[in-house]
C-alpha positions as CSV (number, residue, x, y, z in Angstrom):
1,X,51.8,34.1,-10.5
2,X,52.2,30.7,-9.2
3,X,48.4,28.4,-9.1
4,X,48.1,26.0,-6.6
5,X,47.8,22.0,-7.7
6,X,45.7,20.6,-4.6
7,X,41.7,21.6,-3.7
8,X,39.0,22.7,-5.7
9,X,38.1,25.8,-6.7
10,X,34.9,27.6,-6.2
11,X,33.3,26.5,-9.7
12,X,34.2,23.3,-9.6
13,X,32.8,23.3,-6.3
14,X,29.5,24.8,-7.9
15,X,29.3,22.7,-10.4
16,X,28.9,19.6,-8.0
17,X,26.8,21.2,-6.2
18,X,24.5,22.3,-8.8
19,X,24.7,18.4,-10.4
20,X,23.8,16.8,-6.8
21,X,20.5,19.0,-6.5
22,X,19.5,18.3,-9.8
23,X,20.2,14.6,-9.2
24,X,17.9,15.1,-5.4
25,X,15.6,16.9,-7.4
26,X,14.7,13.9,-9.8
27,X,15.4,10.6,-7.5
28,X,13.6,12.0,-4.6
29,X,9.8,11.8,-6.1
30,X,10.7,8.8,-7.7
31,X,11.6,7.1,-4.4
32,X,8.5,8.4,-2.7
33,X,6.2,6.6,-5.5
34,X,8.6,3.7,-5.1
35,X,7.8,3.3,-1.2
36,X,3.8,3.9,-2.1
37,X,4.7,0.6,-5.0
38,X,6.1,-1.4,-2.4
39,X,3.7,-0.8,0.7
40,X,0.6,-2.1,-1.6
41,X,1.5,-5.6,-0.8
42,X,0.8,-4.8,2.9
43,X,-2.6,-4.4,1.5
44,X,-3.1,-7.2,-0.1
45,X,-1.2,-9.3,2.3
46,X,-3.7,-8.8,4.4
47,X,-6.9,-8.9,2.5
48,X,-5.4,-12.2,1.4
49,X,-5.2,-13.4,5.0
50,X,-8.8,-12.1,6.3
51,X,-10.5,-13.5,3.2
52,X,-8.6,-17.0,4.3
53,X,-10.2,-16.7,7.6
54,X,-13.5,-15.8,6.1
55,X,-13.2,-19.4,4.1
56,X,-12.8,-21.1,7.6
57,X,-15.5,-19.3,9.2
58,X,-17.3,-20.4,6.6
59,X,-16.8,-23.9,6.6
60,X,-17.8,-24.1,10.0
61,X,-21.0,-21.8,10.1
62,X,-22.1,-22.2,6.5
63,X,-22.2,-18.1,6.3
64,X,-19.9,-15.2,6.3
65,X,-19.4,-12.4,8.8
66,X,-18.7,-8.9,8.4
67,X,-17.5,-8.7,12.2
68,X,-14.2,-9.5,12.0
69,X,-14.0,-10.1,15.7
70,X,-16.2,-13.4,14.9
71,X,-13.0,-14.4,12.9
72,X,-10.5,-13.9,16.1
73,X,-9.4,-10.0,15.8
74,X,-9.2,-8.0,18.5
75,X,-11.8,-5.8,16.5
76,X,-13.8,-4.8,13.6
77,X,-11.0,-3.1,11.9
78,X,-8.0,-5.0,10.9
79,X,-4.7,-3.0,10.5
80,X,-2.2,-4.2,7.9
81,X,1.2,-5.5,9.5
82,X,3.2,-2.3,8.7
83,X,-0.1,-0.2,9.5
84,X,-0.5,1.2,5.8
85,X,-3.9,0.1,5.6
86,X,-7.1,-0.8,7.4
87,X,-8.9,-3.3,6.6
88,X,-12.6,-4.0,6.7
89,X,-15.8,-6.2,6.2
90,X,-19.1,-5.7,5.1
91,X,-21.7,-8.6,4.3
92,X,-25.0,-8.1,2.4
93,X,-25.9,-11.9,2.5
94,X,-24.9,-14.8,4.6
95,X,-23.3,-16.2,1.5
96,X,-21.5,-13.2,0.8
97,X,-18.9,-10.6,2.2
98,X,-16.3,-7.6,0.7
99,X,-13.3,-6.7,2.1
100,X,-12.1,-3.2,1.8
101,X,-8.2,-2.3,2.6
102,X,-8.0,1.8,3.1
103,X,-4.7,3.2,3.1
104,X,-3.9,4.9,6.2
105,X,-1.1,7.9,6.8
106,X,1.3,8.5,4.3
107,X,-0.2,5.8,2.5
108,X,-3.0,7.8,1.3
109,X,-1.0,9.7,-1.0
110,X,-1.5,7.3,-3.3
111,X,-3.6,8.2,-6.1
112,X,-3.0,4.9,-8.2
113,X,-4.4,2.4,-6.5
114,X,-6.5,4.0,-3.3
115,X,-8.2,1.5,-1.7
116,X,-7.9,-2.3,-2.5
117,X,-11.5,-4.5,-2.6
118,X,-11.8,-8.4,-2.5
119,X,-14.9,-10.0,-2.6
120,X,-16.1,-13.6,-1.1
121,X,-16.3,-14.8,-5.4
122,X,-12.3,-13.5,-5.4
123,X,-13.6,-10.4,-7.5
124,X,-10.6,-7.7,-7.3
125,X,-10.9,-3.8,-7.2
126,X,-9.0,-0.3,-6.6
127,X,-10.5,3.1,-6.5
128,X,-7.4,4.3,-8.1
129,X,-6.4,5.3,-11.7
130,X,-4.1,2.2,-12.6
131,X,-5.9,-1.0,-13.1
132,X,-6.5,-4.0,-11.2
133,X,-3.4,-6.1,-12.7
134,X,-0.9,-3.4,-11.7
135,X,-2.0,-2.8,-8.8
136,X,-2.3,-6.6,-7.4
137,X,0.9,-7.9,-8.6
C-alpha cells in the first residue's frame, strides 16, 4: 500500500489543535489583566489633571472646591479620556479636597487596584489588594 507524501493527517491535525487551545487557554487571562494594567494610567491621568486644576483654583480663591464644574467641567463627575473611570471631588475644608477615580465598565474587574484616591497634600491610595507603588507607576 502506497502512503501519500503531501497533507496532514488527522493526528497531526489534533495535535495542533490540542497545543493552540492550550496556548488560548493560558494567554487569554493573561491579556485581560494586561488591558486592566494598562487602563490604570487613564486613572491617574486624570486625577493628575483635576488635582492641577484644583492648584489653579486655588491660587485664585484661596480654597478648594469639590464641584468640579467651579473648575471648568461640564459637571460634577469627570470621566477619564478612555471612559475607564470617573472621577470625583469631595472637600471637608476650604483648605482641603480628595479626589476619587472609580473604574467604570469592564474596568471594574479589577480587583488590584479598585479605585485610585489623591488628596490636596498629594497623599495616594487604592481600595485594591496591591499597594500604592504598583499600582501608581
Amino acid at each position: 500500500m502506497k502512503h501519500g507524501g503531501s497533507g496532514f493527517s488527522l493526528i497531526e491535525l489534533l495535535v495542533v489543535m490540542a497545543i493552540a487551545g492550550i496556548l488560548t487557554v493560558i494567554a487569554v487571562p493573561a491579556y485581560q489583566q494586561y488591558l486592566l494594567d494598562a487602563h490604570r494610567t487613564d486613572a491617574v491621568k486624570t486625577l493628575l489633571e483635576v488635582s492641577n486644576a484644583e492648584s489653579e483654583y486655588y491660587t485664585t480663591n484661596n480654597a478648594y472646591t469639590a464641584n468640579l464644574t467651579s473648575l471648568g467641567y461640564p459637571a460634577d463627575t469627570v470621566t477619564s479620556e478612555n471612559g475607564y473611570y470617573a472621577v470625583t471631588a469631595t472637600s471637608s475644608s476650604p483648605q482641603t479636597f480628595t479626589l476619587t477615580a472609580t473604574p467604570q465598565g469592564s474596568q471594574t474587574r479589577d480587583t488590584h487596584c479598585g479605585s485610585f484616591t489623591l488628596s490636596s497634600l498629594g497623599q495616594k491610595s487604592v481600595t485594591g489588594t496591591d499597594t500604592v507603588s504598583d499600582c501608581w507607576q
